[in-house]
N, C-alpha and C positions, 0 to 999 in steps of 0.2 A: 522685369517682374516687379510687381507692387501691390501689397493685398494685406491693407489695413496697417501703412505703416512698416513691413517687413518689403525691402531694396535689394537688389541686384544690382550693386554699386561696384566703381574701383577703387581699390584701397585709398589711396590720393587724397580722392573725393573727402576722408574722416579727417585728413589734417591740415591745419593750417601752415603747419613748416614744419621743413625736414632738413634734421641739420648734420651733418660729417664729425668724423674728429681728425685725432692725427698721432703722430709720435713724437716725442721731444729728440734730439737725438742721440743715440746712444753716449757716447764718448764723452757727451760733458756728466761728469758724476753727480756736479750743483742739480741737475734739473731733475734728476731721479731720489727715490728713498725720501719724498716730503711726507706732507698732511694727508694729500689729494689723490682720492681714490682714482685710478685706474683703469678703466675697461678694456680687454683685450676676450675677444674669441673663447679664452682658456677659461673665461668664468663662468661660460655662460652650461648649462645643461640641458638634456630635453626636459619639455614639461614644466620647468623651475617658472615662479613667479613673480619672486622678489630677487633681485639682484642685492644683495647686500654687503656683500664684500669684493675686494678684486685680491689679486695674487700681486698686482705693484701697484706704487705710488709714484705721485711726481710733484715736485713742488712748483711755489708759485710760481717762480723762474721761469720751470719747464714748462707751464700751462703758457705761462709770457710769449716763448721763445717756440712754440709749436702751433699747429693750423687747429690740434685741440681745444673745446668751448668745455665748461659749465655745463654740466645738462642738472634743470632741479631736480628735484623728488618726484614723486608720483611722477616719473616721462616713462611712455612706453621707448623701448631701446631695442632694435631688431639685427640680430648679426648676418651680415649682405657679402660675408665671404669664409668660405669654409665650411665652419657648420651653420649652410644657408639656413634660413629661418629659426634661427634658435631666438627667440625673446625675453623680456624680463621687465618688470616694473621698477626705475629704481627707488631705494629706501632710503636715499638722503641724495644730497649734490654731489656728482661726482662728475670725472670726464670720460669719454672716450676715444677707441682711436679706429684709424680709417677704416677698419674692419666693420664698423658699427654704424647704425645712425638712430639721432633721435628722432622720433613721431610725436609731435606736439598736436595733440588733437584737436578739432576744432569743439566748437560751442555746443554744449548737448551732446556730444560723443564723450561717455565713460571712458578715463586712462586704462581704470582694470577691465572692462569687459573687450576693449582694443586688446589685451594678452591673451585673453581666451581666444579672441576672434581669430588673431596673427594663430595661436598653438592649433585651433580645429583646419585652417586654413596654409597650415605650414607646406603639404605637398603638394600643393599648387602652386605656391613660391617657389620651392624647391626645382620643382619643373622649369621655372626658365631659368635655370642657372646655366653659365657653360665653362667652360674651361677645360682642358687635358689633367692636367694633372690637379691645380687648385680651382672648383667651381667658386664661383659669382655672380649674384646678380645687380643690373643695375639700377640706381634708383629709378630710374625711366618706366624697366618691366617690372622692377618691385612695385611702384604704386598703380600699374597697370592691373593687376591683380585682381580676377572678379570677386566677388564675397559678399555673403548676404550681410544685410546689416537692416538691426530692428530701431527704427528711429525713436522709439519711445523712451522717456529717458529716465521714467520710472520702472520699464521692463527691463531696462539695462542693469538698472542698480539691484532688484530685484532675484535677474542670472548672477550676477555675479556674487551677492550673497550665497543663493545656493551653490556656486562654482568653486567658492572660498569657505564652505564648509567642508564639502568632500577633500579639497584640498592639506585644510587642516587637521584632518585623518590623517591622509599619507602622508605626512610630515612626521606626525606621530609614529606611525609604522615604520618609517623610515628611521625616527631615531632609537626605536625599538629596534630593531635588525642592527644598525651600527654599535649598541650595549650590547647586542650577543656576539659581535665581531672581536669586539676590544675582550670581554670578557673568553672567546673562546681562544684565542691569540695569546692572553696571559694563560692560560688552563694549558695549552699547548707548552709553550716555556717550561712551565712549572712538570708536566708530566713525561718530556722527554729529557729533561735533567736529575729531577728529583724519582717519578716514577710512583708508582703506588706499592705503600704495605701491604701485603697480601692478608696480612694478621690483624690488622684495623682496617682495612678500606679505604684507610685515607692518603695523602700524600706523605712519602719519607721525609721525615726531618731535614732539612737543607745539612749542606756539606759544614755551614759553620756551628750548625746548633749540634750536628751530632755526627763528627768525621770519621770515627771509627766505621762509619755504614756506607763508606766512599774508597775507591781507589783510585788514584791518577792515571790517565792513560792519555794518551796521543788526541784524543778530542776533549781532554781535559778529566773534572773530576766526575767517575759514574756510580753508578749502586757497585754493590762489589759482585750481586749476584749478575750484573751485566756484561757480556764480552764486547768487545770492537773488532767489527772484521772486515773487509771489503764485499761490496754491495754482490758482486757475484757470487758472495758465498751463500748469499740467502734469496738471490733469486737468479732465475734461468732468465738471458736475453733470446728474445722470438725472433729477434729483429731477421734470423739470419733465415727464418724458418716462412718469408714472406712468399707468399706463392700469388701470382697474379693472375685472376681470372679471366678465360675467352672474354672476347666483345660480345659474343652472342648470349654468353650467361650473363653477363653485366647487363644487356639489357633483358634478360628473364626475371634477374632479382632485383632491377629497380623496384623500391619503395620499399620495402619487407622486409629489411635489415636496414640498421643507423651503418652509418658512415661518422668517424671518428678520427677528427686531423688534433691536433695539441692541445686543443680549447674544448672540446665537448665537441655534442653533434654538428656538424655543420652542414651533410649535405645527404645524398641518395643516390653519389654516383662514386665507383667504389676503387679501388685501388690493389689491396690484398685481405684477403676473407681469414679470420680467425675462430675458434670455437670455445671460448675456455673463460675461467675468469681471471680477469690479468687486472694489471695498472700501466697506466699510459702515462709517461714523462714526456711533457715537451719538449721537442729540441732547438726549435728555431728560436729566432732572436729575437721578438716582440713578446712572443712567452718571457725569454731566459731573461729580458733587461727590464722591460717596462712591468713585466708580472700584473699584468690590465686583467687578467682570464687565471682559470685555476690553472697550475702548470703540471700538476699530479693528481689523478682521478681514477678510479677503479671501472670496469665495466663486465659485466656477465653475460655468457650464450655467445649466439651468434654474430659479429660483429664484421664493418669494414676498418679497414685503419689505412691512410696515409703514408706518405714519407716523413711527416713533422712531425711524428712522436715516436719514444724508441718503447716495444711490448714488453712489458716485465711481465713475468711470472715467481710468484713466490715458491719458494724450496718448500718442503715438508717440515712442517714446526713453524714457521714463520708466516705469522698471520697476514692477511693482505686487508684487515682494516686499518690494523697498526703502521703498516711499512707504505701504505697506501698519505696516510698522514703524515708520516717522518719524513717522507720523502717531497711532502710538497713546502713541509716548514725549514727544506734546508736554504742554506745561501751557497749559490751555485758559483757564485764569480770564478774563483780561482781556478774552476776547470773550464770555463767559457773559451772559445775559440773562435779564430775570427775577431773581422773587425767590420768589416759594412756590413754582414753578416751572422753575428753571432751563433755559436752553435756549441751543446750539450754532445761532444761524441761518444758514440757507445766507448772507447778503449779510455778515454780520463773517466767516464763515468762509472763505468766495471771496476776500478780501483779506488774510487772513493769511498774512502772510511765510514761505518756506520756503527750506531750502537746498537743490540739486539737485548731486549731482556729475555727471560724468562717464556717460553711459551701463554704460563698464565699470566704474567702479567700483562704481556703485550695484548691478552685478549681483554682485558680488564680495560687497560689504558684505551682500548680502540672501544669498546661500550661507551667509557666515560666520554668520548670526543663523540659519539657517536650520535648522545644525549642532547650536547649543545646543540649540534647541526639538526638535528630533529626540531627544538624550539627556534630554531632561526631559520627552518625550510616551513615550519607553521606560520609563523610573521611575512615569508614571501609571497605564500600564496594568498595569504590576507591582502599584500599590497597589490597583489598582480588583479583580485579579484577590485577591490579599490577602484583601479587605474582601468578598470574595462568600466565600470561605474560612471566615474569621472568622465571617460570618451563618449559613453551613452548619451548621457546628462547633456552632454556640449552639442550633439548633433542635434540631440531633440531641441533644445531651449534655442541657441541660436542660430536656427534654419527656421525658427518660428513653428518647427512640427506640432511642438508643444507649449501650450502658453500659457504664461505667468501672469 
C-alpha cells in the first residue's frame, strides 16, 4: 500500500542496525553495582516511553567482560522476550541485556514516533512469539513485522508532538493517583493504630503524646476503648457454606453475574453462587507474596466466587467497610503456608488476632478511607479515559486516517 507517502512496510525496513545485549556474569561481584545503567525485561512497562532508570547497574568491568554494548540516548529499545513488545526511548546511555534489542533507525525515520509505532503495533509482534512456558520472538520475525509507516518527516515530528502531549497528562495522572496511594497508605497506619476521636473528628493523639488513651495488648499499643479478638469473632466464614451449581445452570447464568477468584472479577464461568455482602481474602500465593492485586475486597448481591478466596462475612456490629480495609492492610507472612504454593488457611486465618474499635468509630474510620479511595477511583477513571484518548489518537494519526 502507498498513498501519498503513507507504506505498508516491514519493521526492518526503518532501521539501519539492530544490536543485542547480554549479562555480565553473575558471581563476579566487580562487574555489578557500577555507574552503568542496566536494562533488563523488569524495567520496561506497557505503554511507557522513556526508559529512565533500571533496577541494576553494571560497571565498566562488566560492560568489558559481557556480549552487552552502549546503547545512546534517544535509541528505540524493544523487549524480544517475555514481555514481548514492551518498548521504550532511552533517556541517556545505558546498556542492555539479551532480553532486549536496540533499533537504530535509519535516516528520516523519527526515534519517538518508532515508540509509538512499536506500542500501536505491539500485537502483531506479540503474535509471532512462541515459546511454552517463556514466549520470544526472533529478530528475523520481529523485523519481519507489517506496519504502516508515514515517510514524511515533518508528519512524524508533528504525531509525535501530539502523542507526547497526551502523554504528558497521564504521566500527570499517574503521579496524581501514586500521591493518593502514598497519602491513603499513611492515613491507613495512622487510623488503624491511633483511630479517630469521636469528640473532635480528628485522629487520637499518638500513644507518645498522650498514653493514658492507650492500653498494651498482644498486637501492641491500642485506644483503650478498642478490644483484640480473633477474626472469627467478628466474622462468619462462608467458605464451608460453598454449594456448587449444575452444569446446565452454569450455562443458564453465564454472563449475568461476576465471577470472583482473589483479585477481583476475572471471568463469567462460575464455581460456587453466593447472595450477600461479604469480603473476599485471598488465599493463594501470588496474592499472599507478591501483593501485585488487592488481596481484600468487598462485593454486594449476587455473586460467583472460586476456590482462591476464602468468603468473610461480618458479625452484627462489625462494619464491612472498616474490616474490609483492615484486613487488606494486614501483613500476613506468619500465618502463610506452604512453600511452592503459598496459601492463607481458613484454621491460621480464623485465629488471627484483630483489633475492633467501637461500632461508631469503625464506621467513621471506613468513611474516612472511603474518602481517599473516592478521589483516587476519580483520577483512575480520568487516566483510563486518557489512555482510550492516547490509543485513538495513534490509530487515527499513524495509519494516516487522519492527517497532520
Amino acid at each position: 500500500m502507498s498513498d501519498g507517502g503513507i507504506l505498508s512496510v516491514e519493521l526492518g525496513s526503518l532501521f539501519a542496525t539492530v544490536q543485542g545485549g547480554g549479562t555480565p556474569p553473575r558471581e563476579e561481584a566487580k562487574y555489578w553495582d557500577g555507574d552503568i545503567l542496566w536494562a533488563s525485561v523488569k524495567d520496561f512497562s506497557d505503554n511507557m516511553f522513556r526508559l529512565k532508570n533500571t533496577e541494576e547497574r553494571i560497571t565498566n568491568l562488566g560492560l568489558q567482560n559481557s556480549t552487552s554494548k552502549l546503547v545512546p540516548e534517544n535509541t528505540p529499545v524493544i523487549c524480544v522476550r517475555m514481555a514481548v513488545g514492551r518498548s521504550a526511548l532511552t533517556s541517556s546511555s545505558l546498556s542492555i541485556n539479551q532480553d532486549i534489542k536496540a533499533l537504530f533507525p535509519c535516516k528520516g525515520v523519527n526515534p519517538s514516533y518508532v515508540i509509538y509505532l512499536l506500542q500501536l503495533f505491539r500485537c502483531a509482534i506479540e503474535a509471532k512469539a512462541i515459546g511454552s512456558t517463556v514466549k520470544g520472538v526472533s529478530t528475523k520475525d520481529l523485523l519481519k513485522t507489517k506496519v504502516i509507516f508515514i515517510k514524511s518527516e515533518r508528519k512524524q515530528q508533528k504525531i509525535v508532538k501530539i502523542l507526547t502531549t497526551i502523554d504528558q497528562l497521564i504521566e500527570k495522572t499517574e503521579t496524581l493517583i501514586d500521591k493518593h496511594t502514598v497519602i491513603k497508605k499513611g492515613m491507613m497506619a495512622d487510623l488503624f493504630t491511633r483511630g479517630i476521636d469521636l469528640t473532635t473528628g480528628q485522629l487520637r493523639l499518638s500513644v507518645e503524646q498522650a498514653p493514658e488513651l492507650y492500653k498494651e495488648t498482644e498486637l501492641g499499643w491500642v485506644p483503650k476503648e478498642w478490644e483484640v479478638l480473633r477474626l472469627d469473632s467478628v466474622v462468619s466464614f462462608l467458605d464451608g457454606q460453598r454449594i456448587p451449581l449444575k452444569q446446565e445452570d452454569r450455562a443458564s447464568m453465564k454472563g449475568n453475574i461476576p465471577y470472583y477468584g482473589a483479585s477481583g472479577v476475572i471471568d463469567y464461568v462460575n464455581d460456587y453462587l453466593f447472595d450477600d455482602d461479604l469480603i473476599l481474602l485471598g488465599e493463594d500465593g501470588e496474592n499472599v507474596v507478591s501483593r501485585n492485586v488487592p488481596l481484600s475486597f468487598q462485593v454486594h448481591g449476587k455473586v460467583w466466587v472460586n476456590n482462591h478466596a476464602h468468603v468473610l462475612k461480618p458479625k452484627r456490629g462489625n462494619g464491612i467497610d472498616f474490616f474490609t480495609e483492615y484486613l487488606e492492610y494486614q501483613d500476613y507472612n506468619s500465618i502463610i503456608s506452604g512453600s511452592a504454593q503459598p496459601k492463607i488457611t481458613q484454621g491460621f486465618l480464623a485465629k488471627m488476632k484483630v483489633k475492633r474499635p467501637t461500632q461508631e468509630e469503625q464506621l467513621q474510620i471506613g468513611l474516612r478511607i472511603h474518602k481517599i479511595k473516592e478521589a483516587q477511583k476519580k483520577e483512575e477513571l480520568v487516566l483510563s479515559k486518557q489512555k482510550r484518548q492516547k490509543l485513538g489518537l495513534m490509530q487515527d494519526l499513524l495509519t494516516g486516517k487522519v492527517s497532520v
